[in-house]
C-alpha positions as CSV (number, residue, x, y, z in Angstrom):
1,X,0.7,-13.6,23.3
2,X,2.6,-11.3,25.7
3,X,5.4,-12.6,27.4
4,X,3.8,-13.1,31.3
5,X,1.2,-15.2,29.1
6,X,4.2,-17.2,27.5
7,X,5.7,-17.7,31.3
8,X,3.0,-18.9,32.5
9,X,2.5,-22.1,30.1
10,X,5.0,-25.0,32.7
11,X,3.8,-27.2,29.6
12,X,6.4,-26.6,26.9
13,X,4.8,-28.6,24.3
14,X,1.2,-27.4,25.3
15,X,2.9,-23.8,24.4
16,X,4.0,-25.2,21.3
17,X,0.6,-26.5,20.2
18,X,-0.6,-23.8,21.1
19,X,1.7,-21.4,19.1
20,X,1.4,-24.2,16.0
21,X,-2.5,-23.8,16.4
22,X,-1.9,-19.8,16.0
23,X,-0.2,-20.1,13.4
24,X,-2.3,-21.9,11.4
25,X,-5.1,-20.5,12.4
26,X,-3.2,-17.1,11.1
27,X,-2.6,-18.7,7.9
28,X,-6.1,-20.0,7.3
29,X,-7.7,-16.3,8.1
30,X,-5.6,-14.4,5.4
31,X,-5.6,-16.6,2.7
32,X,-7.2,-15.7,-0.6
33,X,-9.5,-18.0,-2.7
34,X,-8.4,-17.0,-6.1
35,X,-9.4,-18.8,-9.2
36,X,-7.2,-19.5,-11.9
37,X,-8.0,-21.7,-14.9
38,X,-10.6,-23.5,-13.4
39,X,-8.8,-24.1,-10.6
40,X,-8.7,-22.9,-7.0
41,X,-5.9,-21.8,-5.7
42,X,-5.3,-20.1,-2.3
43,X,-3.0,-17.7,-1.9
44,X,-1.8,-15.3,1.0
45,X,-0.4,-12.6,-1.1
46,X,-3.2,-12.1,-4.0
47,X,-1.0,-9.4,-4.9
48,X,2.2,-11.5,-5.2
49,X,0.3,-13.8,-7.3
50,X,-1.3,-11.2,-9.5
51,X,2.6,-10.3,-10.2
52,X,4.0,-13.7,-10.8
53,X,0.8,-13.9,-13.4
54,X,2.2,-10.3,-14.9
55,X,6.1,-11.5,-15.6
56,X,5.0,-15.0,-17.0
57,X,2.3,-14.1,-19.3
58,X,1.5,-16.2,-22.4
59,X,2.4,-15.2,-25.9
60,X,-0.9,-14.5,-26.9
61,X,-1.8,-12.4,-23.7
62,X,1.5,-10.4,-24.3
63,X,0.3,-10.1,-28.0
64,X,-3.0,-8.5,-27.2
65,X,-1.1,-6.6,-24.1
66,X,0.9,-4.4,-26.7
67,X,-2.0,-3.5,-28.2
68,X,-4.0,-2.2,-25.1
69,X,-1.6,-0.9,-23.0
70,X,-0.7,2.8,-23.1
71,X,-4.6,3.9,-23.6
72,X,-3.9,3.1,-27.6
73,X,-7.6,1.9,-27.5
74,X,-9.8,5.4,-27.9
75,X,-7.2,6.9,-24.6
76,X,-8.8,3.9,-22.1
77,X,-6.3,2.5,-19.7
78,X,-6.3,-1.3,-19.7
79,X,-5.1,-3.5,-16.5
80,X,-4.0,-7.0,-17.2
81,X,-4.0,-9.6,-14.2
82,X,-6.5,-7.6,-12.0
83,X,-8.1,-9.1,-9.0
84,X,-11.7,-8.4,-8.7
85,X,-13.4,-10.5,-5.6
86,X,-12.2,-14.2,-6.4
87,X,-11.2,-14.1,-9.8
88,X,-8.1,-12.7,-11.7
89,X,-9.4,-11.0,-14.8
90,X,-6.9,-11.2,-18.1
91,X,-7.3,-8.0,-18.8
92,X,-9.9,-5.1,-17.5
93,X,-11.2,-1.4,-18.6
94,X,-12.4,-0.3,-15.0
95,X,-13.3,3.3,-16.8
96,X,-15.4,1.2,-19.3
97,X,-16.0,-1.9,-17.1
98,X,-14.8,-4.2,-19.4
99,X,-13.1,-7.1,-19.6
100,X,-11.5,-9.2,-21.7
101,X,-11.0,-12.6,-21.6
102,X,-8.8,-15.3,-23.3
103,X,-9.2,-18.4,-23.6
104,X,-6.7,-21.4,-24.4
105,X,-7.1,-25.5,-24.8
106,X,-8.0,-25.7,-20.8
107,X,-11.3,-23.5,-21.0
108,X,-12.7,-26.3,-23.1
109,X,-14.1,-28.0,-19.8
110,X,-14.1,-25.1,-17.7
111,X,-17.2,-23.6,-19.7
112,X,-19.9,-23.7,-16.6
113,X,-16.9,-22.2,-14.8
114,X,-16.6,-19.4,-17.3
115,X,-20.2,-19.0,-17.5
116,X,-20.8,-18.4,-13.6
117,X,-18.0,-16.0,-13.6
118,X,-19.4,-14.0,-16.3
119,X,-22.4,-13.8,-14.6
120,X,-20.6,-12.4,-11.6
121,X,-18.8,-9.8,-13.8
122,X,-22.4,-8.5,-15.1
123,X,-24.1,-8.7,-12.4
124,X,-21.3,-6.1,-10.9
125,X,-21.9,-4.4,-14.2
126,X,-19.2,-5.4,-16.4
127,X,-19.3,-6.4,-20.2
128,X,-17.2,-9.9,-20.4
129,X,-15.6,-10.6,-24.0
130,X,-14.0,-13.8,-24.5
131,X,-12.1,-14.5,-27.2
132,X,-9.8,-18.2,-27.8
133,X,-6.4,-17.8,-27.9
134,X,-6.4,-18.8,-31.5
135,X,-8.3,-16.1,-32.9
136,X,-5.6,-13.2,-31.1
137,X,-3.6,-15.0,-33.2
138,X,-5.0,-15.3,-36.4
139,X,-7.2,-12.4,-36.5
140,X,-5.9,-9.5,-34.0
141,X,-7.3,-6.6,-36.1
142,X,-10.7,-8.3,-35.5
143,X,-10.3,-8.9,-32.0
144,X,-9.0,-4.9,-31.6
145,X,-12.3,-4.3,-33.5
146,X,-14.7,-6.4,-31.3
147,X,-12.9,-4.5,-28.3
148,X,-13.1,-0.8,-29.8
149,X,-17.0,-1.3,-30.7
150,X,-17.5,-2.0,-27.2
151,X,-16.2,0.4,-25.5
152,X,-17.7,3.8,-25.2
153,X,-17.1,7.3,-27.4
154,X,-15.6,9.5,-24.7
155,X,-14.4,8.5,-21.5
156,X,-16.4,9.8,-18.7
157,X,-13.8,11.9,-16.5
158,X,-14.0,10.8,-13.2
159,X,-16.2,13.5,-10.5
160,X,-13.6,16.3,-10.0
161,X,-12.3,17.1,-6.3
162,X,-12.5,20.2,-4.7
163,X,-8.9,21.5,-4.4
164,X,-7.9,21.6,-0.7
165,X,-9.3,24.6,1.3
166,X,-6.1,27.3,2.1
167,X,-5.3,28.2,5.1
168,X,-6.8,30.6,7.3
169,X,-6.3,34.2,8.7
170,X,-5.9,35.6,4.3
């Protein structure tokens, strides 16, 4: 609102509604549906969120992060925490498309939950594996092995770019 608009309000409390209905009409536009363990939670930074997720990982995600991270997994490059439309993926191949999923004590009544989601994931053409917390723990070579099987031979470079044309007049 420019300030001749903001003069020409006599009403001071009709320019304070006003700027109140802004506001939270501001505040309903860019926030972000974003479901976290069942739960929705909206959020007007997803990318603040997606950090706070990051630095206060469980032990088992941290567990299974050392063991993806750094393409040690056949040279693929994981992401952990990734946004992808509403959802925040544990951890995602977007070379491979696929992600990986863990699941502790609160997924036990959030089943048609995870079920719809990993229907979203393949019909976007992603391969969902889910794996409980308690078998990272108990069994990580066999959840490493589950994960290598899955994942393709040789990672398909992506399409090269032309290098940039040089200049004229050579």
């Amino acid at each position: 609102m420019s300030v001749i608009d903001k003069l020409r309000f006599l009403d001071v409390e009709e320019y304070l509604r006003n700027e109140q209905r802004a506001e939270i009409r501001h505040e309903l536009t860019w926030r972000y549906p974003c479901l976290y363990n069942g739960v929705i939670q909206y959020m007007t930074n997803p990318t603040r969120f997606t950090r706070h997720l990051r630095r206060n990982m469980t032990d088992v995600e941290r567990l299974l992060w050392r063991r993806l991270r750094d393409r040690q997994i056949k040279g693929y490059k994981f992401r952990r925490q990734h946004t992808f439309r509403e959802y925040v993926l544990d951890f995602v191949c977007l070379e491979a498309k696929v992600v990986i999923e863990l699941d502790g004590s609160q997924h036990v009544d959030a089943q048609p939950h995870d079920a719809a989601r990993a229907s979203v994931l393949e019909a976007a053409g992603f391969q969902v594996l889910r794996f409980r917390n308690n078998e990272v723990l108990s069994n990580i070579e066999g959840v490493l092995e589950v994960i290598w099987r899955a994942l393709p031979e040789e990672i398909t470079p992506p399409p090269s770019r032309p290098s940039p044309l040089q200049g004229e007049g050579d």
